[in-house]
C-alpha positions as CSV (number, residue, x, y, z in Angstrom):
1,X,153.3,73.2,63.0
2,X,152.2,76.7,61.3
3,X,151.2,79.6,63.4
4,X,147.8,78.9,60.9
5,X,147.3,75.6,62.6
6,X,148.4,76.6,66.2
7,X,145.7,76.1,69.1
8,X,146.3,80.2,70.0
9,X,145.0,81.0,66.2
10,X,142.7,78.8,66.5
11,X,141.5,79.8,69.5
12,X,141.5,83.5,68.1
13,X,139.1,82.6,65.8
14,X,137.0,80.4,67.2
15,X,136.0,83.7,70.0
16,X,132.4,82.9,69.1
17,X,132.7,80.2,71.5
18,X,131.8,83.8,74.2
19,X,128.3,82.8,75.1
20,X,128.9,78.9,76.3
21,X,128.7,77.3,73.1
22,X,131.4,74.4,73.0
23,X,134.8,75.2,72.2
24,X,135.8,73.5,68.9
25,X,134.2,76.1,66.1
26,X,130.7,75.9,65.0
27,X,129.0,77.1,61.7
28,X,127.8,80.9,62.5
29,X,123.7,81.2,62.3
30,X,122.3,84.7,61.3
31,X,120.6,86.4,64.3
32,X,117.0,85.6,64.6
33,X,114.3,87.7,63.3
34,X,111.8,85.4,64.2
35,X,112.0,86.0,67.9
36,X,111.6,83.3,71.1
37,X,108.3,83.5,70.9
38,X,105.6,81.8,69.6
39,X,102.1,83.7,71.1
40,X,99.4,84.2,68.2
41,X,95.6,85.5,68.4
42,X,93.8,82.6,67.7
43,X,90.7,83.2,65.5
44,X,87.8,82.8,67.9
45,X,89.9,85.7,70.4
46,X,89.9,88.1,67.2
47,X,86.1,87.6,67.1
48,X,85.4,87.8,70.6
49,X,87.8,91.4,70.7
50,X,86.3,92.2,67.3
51,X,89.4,92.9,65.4
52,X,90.2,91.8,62.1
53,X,93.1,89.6,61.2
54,X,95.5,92.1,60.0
55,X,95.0,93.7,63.6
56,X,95.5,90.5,64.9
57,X,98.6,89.6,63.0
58,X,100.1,92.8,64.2
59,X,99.3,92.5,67.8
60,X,100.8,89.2,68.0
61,X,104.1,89.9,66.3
62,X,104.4,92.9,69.3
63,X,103.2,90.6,71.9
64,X,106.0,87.9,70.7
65,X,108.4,91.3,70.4
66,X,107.9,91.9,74.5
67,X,108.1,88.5,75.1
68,X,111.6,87.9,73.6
69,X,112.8,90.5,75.6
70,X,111.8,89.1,79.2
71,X,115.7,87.8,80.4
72,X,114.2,84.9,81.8
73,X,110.7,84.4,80.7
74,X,107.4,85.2,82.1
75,X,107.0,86.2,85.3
76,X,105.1,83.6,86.7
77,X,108.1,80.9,86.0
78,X,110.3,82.8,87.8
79,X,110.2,82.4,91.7
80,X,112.3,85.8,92.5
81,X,108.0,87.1,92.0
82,X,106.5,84.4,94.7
83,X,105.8,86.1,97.6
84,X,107.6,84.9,100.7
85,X,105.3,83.7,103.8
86,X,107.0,86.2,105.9
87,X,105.4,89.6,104.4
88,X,101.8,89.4,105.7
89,X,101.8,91.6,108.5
90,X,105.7,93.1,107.4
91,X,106.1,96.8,107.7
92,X,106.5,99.4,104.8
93,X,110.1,99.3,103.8
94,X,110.7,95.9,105.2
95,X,112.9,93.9,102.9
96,X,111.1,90.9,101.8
97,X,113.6,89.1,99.4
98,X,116.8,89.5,97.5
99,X,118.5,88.5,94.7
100,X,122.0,89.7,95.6
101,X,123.7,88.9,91.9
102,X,121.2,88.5,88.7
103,X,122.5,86.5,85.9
104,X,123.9,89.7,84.1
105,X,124.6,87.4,80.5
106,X,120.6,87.2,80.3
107,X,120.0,91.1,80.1
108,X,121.4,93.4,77.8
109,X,123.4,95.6,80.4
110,X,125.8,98.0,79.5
111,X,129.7,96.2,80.7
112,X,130.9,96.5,84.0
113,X,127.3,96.9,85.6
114,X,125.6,94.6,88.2
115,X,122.3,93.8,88.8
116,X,120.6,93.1,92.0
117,X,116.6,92.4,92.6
118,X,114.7,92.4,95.3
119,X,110.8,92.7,97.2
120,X,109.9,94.9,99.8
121,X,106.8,95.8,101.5
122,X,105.5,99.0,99.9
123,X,101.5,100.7,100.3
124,X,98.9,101.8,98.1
125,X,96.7,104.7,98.1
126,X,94.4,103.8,100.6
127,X,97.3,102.5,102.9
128,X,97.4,98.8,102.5
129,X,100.7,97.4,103.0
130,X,101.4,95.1,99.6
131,X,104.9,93.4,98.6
132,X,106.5,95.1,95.3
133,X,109.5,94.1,93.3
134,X,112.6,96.1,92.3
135,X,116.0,95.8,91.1
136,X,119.3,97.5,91.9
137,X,121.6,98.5,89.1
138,X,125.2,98.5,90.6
139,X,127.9,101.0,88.8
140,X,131.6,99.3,88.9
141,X,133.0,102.3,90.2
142,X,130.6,104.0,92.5
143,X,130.7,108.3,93.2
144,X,132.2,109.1,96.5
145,X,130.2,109.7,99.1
146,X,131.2,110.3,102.5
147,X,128.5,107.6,104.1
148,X,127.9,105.0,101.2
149,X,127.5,105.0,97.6
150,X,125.4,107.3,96.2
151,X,121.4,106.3,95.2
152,X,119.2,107.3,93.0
153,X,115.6,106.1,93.3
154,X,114.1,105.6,89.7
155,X,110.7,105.9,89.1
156,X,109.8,104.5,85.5
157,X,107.5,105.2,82.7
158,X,103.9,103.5,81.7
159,X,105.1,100.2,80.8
160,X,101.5,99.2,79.9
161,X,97.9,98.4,81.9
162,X,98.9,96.8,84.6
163,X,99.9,92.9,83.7
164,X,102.1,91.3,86.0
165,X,104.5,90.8,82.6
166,X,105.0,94.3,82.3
167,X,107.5,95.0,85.4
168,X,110.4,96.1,84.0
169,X,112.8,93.9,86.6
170,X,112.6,91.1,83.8
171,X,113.0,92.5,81.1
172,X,116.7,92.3,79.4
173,X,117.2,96.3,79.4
174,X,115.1,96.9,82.4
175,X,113.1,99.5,79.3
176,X,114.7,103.0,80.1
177,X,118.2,101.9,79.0
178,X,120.4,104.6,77.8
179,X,117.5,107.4,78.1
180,X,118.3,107.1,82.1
181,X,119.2,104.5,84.6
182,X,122.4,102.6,82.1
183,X,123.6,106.5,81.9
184,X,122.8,106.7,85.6
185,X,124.9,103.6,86.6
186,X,127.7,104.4,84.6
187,X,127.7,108.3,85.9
188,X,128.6,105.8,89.3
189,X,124.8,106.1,91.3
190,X,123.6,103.3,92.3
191,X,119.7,102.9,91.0
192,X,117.1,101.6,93.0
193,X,113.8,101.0,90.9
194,X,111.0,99.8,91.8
195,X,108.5,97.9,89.8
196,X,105.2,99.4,91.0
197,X,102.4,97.9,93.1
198,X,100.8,95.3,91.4
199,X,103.6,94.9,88.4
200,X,105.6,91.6,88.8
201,X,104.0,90.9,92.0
202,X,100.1,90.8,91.3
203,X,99.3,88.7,94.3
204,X,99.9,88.9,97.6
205,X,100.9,85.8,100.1
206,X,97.5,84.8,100.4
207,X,96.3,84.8,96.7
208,X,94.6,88.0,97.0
209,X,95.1,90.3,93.7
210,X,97.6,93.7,94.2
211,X,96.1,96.9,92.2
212,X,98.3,98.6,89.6
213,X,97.2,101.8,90.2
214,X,97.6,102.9,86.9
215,X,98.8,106.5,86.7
216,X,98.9,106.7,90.4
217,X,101.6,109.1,91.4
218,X,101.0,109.0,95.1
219,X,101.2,105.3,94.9
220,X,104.7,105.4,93.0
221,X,106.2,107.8,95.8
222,X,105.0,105.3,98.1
223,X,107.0,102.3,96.5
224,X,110.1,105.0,95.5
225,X,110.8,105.6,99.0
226,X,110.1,102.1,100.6
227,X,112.3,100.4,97.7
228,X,115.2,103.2,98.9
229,X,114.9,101.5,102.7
230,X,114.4,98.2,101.9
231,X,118.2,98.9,99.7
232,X,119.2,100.7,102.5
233,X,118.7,97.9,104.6
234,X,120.0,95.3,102.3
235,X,123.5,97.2,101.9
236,X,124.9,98.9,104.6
237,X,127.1,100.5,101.8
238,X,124.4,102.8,101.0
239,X,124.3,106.1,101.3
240,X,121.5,107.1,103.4
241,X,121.3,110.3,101.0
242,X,118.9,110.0,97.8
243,X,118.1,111.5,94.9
244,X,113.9,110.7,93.6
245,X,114.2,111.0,89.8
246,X,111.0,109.8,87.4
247,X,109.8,110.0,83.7
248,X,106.0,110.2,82.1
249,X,104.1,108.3,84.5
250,X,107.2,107.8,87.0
251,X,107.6,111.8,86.2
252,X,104.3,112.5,87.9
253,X,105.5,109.3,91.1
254,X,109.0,112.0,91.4
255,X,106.5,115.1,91.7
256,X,104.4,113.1,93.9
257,X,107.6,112.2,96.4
258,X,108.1,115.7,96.3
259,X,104.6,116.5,98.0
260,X,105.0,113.4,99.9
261,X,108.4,114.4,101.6
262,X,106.6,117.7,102.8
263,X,103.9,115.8,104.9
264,X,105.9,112.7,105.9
265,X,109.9,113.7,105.5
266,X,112.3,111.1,105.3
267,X,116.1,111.4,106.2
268,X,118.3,112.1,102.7
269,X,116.3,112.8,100.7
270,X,118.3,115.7,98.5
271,X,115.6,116.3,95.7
272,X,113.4,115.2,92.7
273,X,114.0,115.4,88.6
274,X,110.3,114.8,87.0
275,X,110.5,114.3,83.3
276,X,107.3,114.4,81.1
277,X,105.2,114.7,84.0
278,X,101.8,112.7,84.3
279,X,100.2,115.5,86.2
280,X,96.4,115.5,85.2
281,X,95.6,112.6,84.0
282,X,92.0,113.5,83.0
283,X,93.2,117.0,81.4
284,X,95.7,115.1,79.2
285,X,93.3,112.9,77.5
286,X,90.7,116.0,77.2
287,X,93.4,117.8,75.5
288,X,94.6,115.0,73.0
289,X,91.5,113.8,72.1
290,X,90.0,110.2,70.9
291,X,93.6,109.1,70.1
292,X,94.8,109.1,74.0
293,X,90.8,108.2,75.4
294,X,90.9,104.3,75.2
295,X,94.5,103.0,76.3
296,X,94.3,105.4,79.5
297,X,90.5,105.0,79.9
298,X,91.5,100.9,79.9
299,X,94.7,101.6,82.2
300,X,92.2,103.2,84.2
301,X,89.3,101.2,84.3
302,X,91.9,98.2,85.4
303,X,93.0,100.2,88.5
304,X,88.9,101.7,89.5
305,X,87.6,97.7,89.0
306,X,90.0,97.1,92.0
307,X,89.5,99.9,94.1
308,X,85.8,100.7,93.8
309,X,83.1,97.4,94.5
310,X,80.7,99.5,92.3
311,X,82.5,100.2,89.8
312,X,81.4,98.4,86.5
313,X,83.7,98.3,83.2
314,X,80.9,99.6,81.3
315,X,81.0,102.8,83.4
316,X,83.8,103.9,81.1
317,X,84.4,101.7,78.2
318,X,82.0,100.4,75.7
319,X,81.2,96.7,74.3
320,X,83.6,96.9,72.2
321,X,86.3,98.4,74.7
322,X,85.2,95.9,76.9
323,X,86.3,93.2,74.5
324,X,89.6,95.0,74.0
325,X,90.2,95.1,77.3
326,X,89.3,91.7,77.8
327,X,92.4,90.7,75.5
328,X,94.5,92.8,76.9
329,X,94.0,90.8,79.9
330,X,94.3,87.3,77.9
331,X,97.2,87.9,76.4
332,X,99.0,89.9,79.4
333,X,99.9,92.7,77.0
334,X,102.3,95.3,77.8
335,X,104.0,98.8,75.9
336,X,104.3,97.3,72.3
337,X,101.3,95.5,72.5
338,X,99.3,98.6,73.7
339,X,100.6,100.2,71.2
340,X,100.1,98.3,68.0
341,X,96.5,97.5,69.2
342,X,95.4,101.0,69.4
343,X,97.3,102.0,66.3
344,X,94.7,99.6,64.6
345,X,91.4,99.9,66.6
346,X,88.4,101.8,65.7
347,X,86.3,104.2,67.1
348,X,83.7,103.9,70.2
349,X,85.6,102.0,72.7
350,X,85.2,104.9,75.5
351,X,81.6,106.1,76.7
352,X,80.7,109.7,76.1
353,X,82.1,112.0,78.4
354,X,83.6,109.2,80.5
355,X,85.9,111.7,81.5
356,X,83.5,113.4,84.3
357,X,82.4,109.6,85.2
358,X,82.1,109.6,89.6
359,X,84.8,107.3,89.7
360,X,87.2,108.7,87.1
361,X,87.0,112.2,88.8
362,X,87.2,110.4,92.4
363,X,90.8,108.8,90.8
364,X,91.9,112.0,89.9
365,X,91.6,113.4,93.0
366,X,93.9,111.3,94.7
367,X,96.1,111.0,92.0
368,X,96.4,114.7,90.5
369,X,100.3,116.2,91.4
370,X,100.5,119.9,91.0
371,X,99.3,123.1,93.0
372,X,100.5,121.8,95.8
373,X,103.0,122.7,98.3
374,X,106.5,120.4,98.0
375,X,109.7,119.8,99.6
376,X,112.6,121.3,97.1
377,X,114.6,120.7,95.1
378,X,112.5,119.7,92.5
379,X,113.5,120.3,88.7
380,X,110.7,119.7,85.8
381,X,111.7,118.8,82.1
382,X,109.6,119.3,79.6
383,X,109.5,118.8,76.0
384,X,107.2,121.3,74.1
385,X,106.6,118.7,71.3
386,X,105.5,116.4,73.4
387,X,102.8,113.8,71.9
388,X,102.2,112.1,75.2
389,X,102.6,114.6,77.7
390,X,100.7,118.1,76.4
391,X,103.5,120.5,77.6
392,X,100.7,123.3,78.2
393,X,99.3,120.5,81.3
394,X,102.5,120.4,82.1
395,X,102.5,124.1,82.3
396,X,99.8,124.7,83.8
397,X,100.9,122.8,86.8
398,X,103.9,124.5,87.2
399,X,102.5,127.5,87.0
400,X,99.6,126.8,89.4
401,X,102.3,125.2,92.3
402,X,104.3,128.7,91.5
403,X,101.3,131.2,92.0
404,X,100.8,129.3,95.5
405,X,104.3,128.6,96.7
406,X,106.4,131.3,94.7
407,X,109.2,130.4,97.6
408,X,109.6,126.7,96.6
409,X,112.8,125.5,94.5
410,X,111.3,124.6,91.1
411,X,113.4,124.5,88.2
412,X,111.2,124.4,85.4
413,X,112.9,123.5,81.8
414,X,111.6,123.2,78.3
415,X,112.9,122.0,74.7
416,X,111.6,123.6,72.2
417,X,111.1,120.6,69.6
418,X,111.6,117.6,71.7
419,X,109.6,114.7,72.2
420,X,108.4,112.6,75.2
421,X,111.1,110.2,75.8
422,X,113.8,112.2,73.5
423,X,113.4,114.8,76.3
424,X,115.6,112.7,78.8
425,X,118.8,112.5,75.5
426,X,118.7,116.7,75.2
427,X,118.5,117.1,79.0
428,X,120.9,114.7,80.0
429,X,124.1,116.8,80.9
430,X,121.4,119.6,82.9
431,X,120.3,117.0,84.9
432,X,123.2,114.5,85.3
433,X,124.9,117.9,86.6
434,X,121.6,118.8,88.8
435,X,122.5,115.5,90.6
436,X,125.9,115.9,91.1
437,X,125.3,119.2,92.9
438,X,122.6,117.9,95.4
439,X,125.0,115.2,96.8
440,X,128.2,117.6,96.7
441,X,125.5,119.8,99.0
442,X,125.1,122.6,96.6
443,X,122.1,125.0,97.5
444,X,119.6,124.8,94.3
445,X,118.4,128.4,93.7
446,X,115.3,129.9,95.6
447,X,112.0,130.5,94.4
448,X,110.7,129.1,91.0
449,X,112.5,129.4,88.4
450,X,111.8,128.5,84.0
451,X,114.7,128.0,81.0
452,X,113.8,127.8,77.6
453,X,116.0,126.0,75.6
454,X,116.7,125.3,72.2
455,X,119.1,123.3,69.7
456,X,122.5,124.9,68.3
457,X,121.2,123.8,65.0
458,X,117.9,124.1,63.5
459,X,116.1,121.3,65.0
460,X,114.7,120.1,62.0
461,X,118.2,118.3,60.8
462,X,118.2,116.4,64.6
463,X,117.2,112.9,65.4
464,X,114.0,113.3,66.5
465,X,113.1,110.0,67.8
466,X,114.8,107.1,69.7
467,X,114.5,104.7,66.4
468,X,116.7,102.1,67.9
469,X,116.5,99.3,70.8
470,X,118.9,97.7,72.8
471,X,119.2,94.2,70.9
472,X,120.3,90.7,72.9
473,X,123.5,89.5,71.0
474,X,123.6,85.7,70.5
475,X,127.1,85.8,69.2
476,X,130.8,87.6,69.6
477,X,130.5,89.1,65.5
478,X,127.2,90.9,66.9
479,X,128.9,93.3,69.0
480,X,132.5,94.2,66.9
């Protein structure tokens, strides 16, 4: 028999056979483009949300865009988000529930990388103790450390206005891929990420609904450093030392642990790294305008409608943001969605001044980071070309929490150029070696401190934008 007719060549080229599929060849298909989704906006919701159908068109092909990227579907078929009978009444911190080992082949992980999830018993920012989800990202070969493997607690960007679908525990690249947490895991930390209050898990054991609170830093320290106890607990091969890193909204949950550690401290905690920081909310949206008014004022609105019995919709949003919002709801709609809707929508969804609204300034009260005193290290990064996060807000705060605390140990960097997310790419050595020095024990410098940076080149010949996603391959040729 030829070598050409052998079972070892055939078997060399009949690899495809690497995600299940039967092991005789089969006839390759092209990778779909069509997605594994079939949501649409049916006429009668484009009326009701008074869009047109090219807006509708759009909104659905984003919708069916998030929804082919959930690993194992929507939330509410898988049972990891049912909360267990046991959590009524469970501390915060308490471990609720673990997933010890993910099924890895239905996320698009970098190789050699684990995933575990889990719930814990969290509290929001009135103190209400409330189950949250999370996952664990496991390195192959974690950093030394003389009591456990190293941890860094991940704190994750606005992943839309608070639907259950858009925790980012199910989705296949967990959404911060190589900007952070893949880099993270492969630098040998383990990363412990929480989901947020009210992402994921929206109801509690007894039915009741869980608030998002949408742009609520003091909430996302909360859920950072319960999800650290809960792993802590889960894996004795933790280090009890931590590192509290965030971006955009998660940026302002890092500067928020930061403050928190001051008033209640917890054991190893070595520092905070806030990227793009959500520091005032409110001051954000006065400074960019109409554009930024109606997702937040939405994102918002979600959060007050839970917290507040008076509060009315129509406090903030108009009839026709109303309607959007209403949708939104419908539809669960998360980042892409968000963002294709109000790429398309008119005018007049927020009320005048809706800004200095009772309940929008009362929200910003508890929520606002900055100007206050903090337990170092912390180090800020900061993009001046930032669309989504004004870096004179972000500014501003640091300059504030440095005219009252001069003695605290703020590291305050800026990239001339650089965008919101793109921040994370140009920083990444700074503050991949900022880590490495807090759990080696290295003394961060005193006082505040600010670096301007800028390219080697002239910026203008750089990528600007991450113009690429992690894709799911369906067969071997996908990834050569």
């Amino acid at each position: 028999m030829s070598f050409l007719k052998s079972p070892l060549w055939l078997g060399l080229i009949c690899i495809v056979n690497w995600r299940h599929v039967p092991a005789q060849c089969q006839l390759l298909t092209p990778q779909t483009d069509t997605f594994a989704s079939s949501a649409s906006i049916s006429a009668s919701q484009a009326a009701q949300a008074g869009i047109n159908a090219s807006l509708a068109n759009n909104i659905a092909i984003a919708l069916n865009f998030e929804r082919s990227n959930f690993a194992n579907g929507s939330v509410a078929s898988e049972d990891f988000y049912t909360v267990p009978k046991n959590a009524p009444g469970a501390a915060p911190g308490t471990l609720l529930k673990l997933q010890l080992d993910a099924n890895t082949s239905a996320y698009t992980l970098p190789p050699n990388t684990a995933l575990s999830r889990f719930m814990f018993q969290s509290e929001t920012l009135n103190g209400t103790a409330v189950p949250v989800s999370a996952y664990i990202l496991w390195p192959y070969l974690p950093r030394n450390q003389s009591d456990g493997y190293p941890v860094l607690a991940w704190s994750h960007g606005n992943s839309g206005p608070g639907s259950a679908e858009c925790a980012p525990s199910h989705y296949r690249n967990l959404l911060y891929q190589f900007a952070t947490i893949f880099e993270l895991a492969l630098q040998g930390y383990v990363v412990v990420a929480p989901d947020y209050a009210g992402l994921g898990v929206t109801k509690d054991a007894s039915g009741n609904r869980i608030v998002y609170d949408y742009l609520g830093s003091p909430s996302h320290a909360n859920d950072l450093f319960y999800a650290v106890e809960a792993a802590q607990t889960a894996f004795s091969s933790f280090s009890k030392q931590f590192v509290v890193m965030g971006h955009s909204e998660g940026g302002g949950g890092a500067w928020a642990a930061a403050q928190r550690q001051l008033q209640k401290p917890v054991a190893g905690y070595l520092g905070a790294i806030s990227g793009s920081p959500i520091t005032n909310t409110l001051n954000l949206v006065d400074l960019a305008g109409v554009s930024a008014a109606p997702q937040v004022a939405i994102g918002i609105a979600n959060t007050l409608a839970g917290l507040y019995p008076g509060f009315k919709y129509s406090d903030i949003l108009t009839p026709a943001g109303i309607a959007l919002q209403t949708l939104l709801s419908e539809i669960q709609g998360c980042g892409s969605t968000v963002l294709e809707l109000f790429a398309g929508a008119g005018p007049g969804l927020v009320q005048p001044a809706w800004t200095q609204n009772f309940y929008a300034q009362s929200y910003q009260n508890l929520t606002v980071v900055g100007g206050k005193p903090f337990a170092g290290p912390m180090l800020i990064l900061q993009g001046t070309a930032d669309a989504a996060v004004a870096e004179p807000v972000t500014s501003a705060a640091v300059q504030e929490t440095c005219q009252k605390y001069p003695d605290s140990q703020l590291e305050y960097l800026t990239f001339a150029g650089v965008d919101h997310v793109p921040v994370m790419f140009a920083s990444q050595r700074l503050w991949l070696d900022w880590i490495a020095a807090r759990f080696v024990g290295e003394e961060a410098p005193k006082g505040c401190q600010t670096t301007n940076y800028s390219s080697v080149r002239a910026y203008e010949y750089y990528q600007k934008e991450q113009i690429w996603f992690v894709e799911f391959a369906t067969a071997g040729y996908e990834t050569a």
